[in-house]
C-alpha positions in Angstrom: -1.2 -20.9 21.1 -3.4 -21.5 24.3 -1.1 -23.1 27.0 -3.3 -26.3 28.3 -5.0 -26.9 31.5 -3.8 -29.1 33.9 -6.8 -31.2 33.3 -6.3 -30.5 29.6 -2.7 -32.1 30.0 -4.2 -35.3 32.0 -6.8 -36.1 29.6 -4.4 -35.5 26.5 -1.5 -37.7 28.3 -4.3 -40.5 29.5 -5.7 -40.5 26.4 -2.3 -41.7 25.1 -1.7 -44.4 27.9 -1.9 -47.9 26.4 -1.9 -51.1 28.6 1.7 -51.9 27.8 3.3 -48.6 29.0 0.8 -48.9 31.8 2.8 -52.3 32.7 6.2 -50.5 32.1 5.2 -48.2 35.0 3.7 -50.8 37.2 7.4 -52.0 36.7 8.6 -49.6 38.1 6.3 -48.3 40.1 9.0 -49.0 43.1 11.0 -45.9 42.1 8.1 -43.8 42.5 9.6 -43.7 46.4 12.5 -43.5 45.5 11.5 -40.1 43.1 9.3 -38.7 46.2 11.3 -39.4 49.7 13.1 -36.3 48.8 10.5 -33.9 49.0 9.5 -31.8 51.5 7.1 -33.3 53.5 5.5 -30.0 55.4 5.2 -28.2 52.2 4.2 -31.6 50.2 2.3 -33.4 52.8 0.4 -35.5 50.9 3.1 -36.0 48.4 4.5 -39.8 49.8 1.2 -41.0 50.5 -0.1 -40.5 47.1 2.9 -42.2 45.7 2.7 -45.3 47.5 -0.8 -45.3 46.9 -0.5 -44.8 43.2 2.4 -47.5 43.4 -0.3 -50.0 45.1 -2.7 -49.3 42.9 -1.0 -49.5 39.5 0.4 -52.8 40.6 -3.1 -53.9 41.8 -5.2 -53.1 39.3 -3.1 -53.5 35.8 -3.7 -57.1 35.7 -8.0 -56.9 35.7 -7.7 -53.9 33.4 -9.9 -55.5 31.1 -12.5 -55.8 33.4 -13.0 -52.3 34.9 -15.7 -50.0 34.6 -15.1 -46.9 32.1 -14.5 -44.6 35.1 -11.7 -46.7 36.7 -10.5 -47.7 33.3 -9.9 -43.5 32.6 -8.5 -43.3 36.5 -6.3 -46.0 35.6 -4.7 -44.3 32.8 -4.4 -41.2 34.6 -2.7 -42.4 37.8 -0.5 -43.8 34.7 -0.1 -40.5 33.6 1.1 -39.5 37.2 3.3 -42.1 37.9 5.1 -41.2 34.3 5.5 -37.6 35.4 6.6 -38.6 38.4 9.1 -41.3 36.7 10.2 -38.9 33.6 13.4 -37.3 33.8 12.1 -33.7 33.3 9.8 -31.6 34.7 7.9 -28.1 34.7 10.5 -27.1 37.6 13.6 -29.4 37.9 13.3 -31.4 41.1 16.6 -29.9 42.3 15.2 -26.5 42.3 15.3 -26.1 46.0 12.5 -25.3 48.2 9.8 -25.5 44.7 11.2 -28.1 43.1 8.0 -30.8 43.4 5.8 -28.1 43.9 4.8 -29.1 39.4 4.9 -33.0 40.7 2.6 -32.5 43.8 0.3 -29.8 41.7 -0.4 -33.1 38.8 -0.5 -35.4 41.3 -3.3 -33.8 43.3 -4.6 -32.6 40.0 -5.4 -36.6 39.3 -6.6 -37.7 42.6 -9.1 -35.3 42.6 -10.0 -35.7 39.3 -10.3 -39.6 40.2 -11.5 -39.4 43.9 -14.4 -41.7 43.8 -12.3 -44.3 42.2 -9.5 -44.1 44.1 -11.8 -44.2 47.8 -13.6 -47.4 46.1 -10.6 -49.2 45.1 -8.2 -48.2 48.5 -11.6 -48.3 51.1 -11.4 -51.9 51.8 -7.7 -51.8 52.1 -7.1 -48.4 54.7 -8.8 -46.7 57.3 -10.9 -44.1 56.3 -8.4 -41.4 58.5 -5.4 -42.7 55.8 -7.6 -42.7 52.7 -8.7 -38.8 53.3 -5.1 -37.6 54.2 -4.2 -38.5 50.6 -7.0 -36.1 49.0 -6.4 -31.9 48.9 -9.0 -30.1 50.9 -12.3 -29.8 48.5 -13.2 -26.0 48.3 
């Protein structure tokens, strides 16, 4: 068996994300900080950021679900699928793990802001300087 991509694993996961789990973790989208604030922040360093962005945006956009566009319905469901990797209570490498233990959260995590870049810059441009929006993004190659 052929292990799956990380982009394999987003779109599987998304594709599974229904609006009512998507309103369990706008819920408790607050714990995302809570989940994050112990990573390293020099070898993470866009870690925080993206969680309190994908906090913001769960919480802002869940309600008008049924009014996106396709692309920011699909980003939707995978900053869903983030915030439930972040939230879940296992991981690739256990969190404790010193030193690489968020190295699997950060990796999904950029993973789907990337993937969703041009949604994410639309929906956070009118609320953050353009200098905060780019920190939150991995260098393109």
């Amino acid at each position: 068996m052929k292990a799956a991509t990380i982009d394999e694993y987003i779109e599987n996961a998304a594709s599974g994300i229904v609006p009512g789990e998507l309103g369990r973790l706008a819920d408790l989208s607050g714990r995302l900080w809570d989940k994050v604030v112990e990573a390293d922040p020099v070898r993470h360093p866009r870690l925080q950021a993206q969680a309190r962005i994908l906090e913001i945006l769960l919480v802002t956009y869940l309600p008008s679900q049924d009014v996106l566009l396709a692309d920011e319905r699909r980003a939707l469901a995978e900053l869903g699928v983030a915030a439930s990797y972040l939230l879940k209570g296992y991981d690739v490498i256990p969190d404790e793990v010193e030193g690489i233990g968020f190295d699997d959260d950060a990796f999904l995590i950029d993973a789907v802001f990337s993937r969703n870049r041009d949604v994410i810059e639309r929906w956070i441009s009118s609320r953050l300087e353009t200098s905060i929006s780019s920190s939150l993004f991995a260098p393109t190659r």
